[in-house]
C-alpha beads as a LAMMPS data file, in Angstrom:
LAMMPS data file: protein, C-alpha beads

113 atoms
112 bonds

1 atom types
1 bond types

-500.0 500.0 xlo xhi
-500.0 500.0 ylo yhi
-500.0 500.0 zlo zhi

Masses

1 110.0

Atoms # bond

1 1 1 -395.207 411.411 295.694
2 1 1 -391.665 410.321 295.203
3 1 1 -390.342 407.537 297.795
4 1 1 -386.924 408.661 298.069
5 1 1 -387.508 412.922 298.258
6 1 1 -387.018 414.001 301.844
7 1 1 -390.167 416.231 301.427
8 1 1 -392.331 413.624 300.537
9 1 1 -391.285 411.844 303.268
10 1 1 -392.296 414.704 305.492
11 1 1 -395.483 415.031 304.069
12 1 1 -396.655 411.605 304.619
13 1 1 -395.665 412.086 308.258
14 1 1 -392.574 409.489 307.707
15 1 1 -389.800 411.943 309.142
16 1 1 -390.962 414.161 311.783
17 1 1 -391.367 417.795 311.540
18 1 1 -392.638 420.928 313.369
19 1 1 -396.186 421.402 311.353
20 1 1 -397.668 424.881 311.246
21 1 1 -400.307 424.073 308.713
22 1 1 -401.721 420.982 306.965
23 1 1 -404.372 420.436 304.537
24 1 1 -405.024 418.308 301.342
25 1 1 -402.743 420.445 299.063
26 1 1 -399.984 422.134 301.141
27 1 1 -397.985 421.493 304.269
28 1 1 -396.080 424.028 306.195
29 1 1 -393.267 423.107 308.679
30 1 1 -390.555 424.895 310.425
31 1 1 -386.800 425.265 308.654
32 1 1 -384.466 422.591 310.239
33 1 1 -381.816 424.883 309.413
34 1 1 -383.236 428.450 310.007
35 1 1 -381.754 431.298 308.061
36 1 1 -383.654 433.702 310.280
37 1 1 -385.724 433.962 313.377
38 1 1 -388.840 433.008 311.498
39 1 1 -388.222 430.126 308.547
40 1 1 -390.704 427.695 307.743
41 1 1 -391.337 426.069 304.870
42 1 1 -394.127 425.878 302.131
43 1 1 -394.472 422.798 300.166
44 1 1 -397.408 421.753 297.942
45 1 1 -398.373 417.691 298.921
46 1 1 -397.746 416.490 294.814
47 1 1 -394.151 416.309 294.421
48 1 1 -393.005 418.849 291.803
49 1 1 -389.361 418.412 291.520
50 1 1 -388.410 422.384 290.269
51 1 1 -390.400 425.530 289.568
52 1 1 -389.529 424.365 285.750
53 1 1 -391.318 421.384 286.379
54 1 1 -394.947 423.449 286.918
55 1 1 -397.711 422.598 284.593
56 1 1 -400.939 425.206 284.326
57 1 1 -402.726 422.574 286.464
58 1 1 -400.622 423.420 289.379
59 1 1 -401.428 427.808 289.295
60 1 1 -403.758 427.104 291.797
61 1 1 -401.385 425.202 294.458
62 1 1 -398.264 427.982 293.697
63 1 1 -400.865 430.874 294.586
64 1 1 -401.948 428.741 297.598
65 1 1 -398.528 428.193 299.083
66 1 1 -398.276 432.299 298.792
67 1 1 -401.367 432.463 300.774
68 1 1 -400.763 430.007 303.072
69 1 1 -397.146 431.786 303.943
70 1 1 -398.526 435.610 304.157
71 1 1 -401.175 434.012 306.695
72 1 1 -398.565 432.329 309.026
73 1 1 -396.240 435.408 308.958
74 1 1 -399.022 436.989 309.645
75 1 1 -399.672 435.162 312.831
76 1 1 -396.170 435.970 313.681
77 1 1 -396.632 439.572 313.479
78 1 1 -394.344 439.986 310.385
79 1 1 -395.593 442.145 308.172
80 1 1 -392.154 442.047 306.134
81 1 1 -390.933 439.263 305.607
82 1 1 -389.092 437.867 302.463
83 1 1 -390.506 434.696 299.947
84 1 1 -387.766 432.688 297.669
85 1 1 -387.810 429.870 295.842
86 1 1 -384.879 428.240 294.383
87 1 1 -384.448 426.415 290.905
88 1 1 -382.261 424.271 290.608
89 1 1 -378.917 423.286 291.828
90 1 1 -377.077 426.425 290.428
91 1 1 -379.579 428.179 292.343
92 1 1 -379.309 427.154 295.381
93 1 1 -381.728 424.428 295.467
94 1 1 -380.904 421.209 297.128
95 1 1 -384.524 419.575 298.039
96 1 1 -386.087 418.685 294.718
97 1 1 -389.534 419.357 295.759
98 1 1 -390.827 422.186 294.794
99 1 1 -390.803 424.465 298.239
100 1 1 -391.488 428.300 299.113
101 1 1 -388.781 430.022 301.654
102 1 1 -390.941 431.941 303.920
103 1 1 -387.931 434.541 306.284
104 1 1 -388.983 437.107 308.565
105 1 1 -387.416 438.794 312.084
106 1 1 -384.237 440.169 310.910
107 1 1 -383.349 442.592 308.410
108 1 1 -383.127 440.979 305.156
109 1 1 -380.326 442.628 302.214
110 1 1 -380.667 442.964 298.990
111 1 1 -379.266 441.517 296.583
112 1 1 -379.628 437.941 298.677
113 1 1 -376.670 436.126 296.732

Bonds

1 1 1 2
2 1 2 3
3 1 3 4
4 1 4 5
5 1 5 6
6 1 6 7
7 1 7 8
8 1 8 9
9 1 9 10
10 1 10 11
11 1 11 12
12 1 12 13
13 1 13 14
14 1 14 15
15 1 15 16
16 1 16 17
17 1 17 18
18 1 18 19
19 1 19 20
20 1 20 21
21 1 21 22
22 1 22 23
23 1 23 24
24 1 24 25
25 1 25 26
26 1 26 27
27 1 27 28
28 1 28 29
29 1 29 30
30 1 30 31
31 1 31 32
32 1 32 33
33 1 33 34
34 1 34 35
35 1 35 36
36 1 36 37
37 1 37 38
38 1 38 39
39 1 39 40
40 1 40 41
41 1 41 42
42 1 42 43
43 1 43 44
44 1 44 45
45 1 45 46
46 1 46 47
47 1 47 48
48 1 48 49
49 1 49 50
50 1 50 51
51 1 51 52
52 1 52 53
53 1 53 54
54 1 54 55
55 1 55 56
56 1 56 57
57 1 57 58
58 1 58 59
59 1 59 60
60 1 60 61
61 1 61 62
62 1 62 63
63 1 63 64
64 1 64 65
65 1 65 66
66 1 66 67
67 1 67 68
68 1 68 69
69 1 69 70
70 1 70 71
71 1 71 72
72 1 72 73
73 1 73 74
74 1 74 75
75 1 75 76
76 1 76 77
77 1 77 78
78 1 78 79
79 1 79 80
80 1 80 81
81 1 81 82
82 1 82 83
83 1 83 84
84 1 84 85
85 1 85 86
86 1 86 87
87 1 87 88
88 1 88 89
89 1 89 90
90 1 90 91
91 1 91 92
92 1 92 93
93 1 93 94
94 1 94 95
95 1 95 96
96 1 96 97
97 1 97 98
98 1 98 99
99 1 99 100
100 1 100 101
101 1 101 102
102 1 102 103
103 1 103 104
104 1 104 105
105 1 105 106
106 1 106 107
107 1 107 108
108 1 108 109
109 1 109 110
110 1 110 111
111 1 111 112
112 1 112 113
């Protein structure tokens, strides 16, 4: 874990957040700044700065975080519902810990950008 990334910090329980799942290898919190009615957060516990920054160790932990955000949409009663993750500045990325977008409960356009 990195001691200065804000999701780090929210991991280790430093800065508070609105938890909707917790385990060893992901956490999954509620969007301080929702885009939609339903925006949470997936984040895997190691820090991983950018998608670029994924080794073949961590295949298991990106398929989790899918999992883990189709089961709490689910529990929403969303059965669309959008995933994105961001790469990089230029991208739109502004937490560099690697984190999955989970949006759901309005409609959603295409293309996003």
């Amino acid at each position: 874990m990195s001691e200065q990334c804000l999701f780090c910090r929210i991991a280790k329980g430093e800065i508070p957040s609105t938890k909707l799942h917790e385990d060893d290898e992901i956490l999954a919190f509620e969007d301080i700044n929702p885009q939609a009615p339903s925006h949470l957060l997936v984040i895997p516990r190691k820090h991983i700065a950018t998608m670029n920054d994924l080794a073949e160790a961590d295949d298991a932990v990106l398929g989790r975080m899918h999992r883990v955000a189709a089961k709490l949409m689910q529990e929403r009663d969303h059965s669309a519902w959008r995933a994105v993750t961001n790469c990089n500045a230029e991208a739109g990325q502004t937490v560099f810990h690697l984190h999955l977008h989970a949006l759901a409960g309005r409609s959603l356009r295409w293309p996003p950008g």
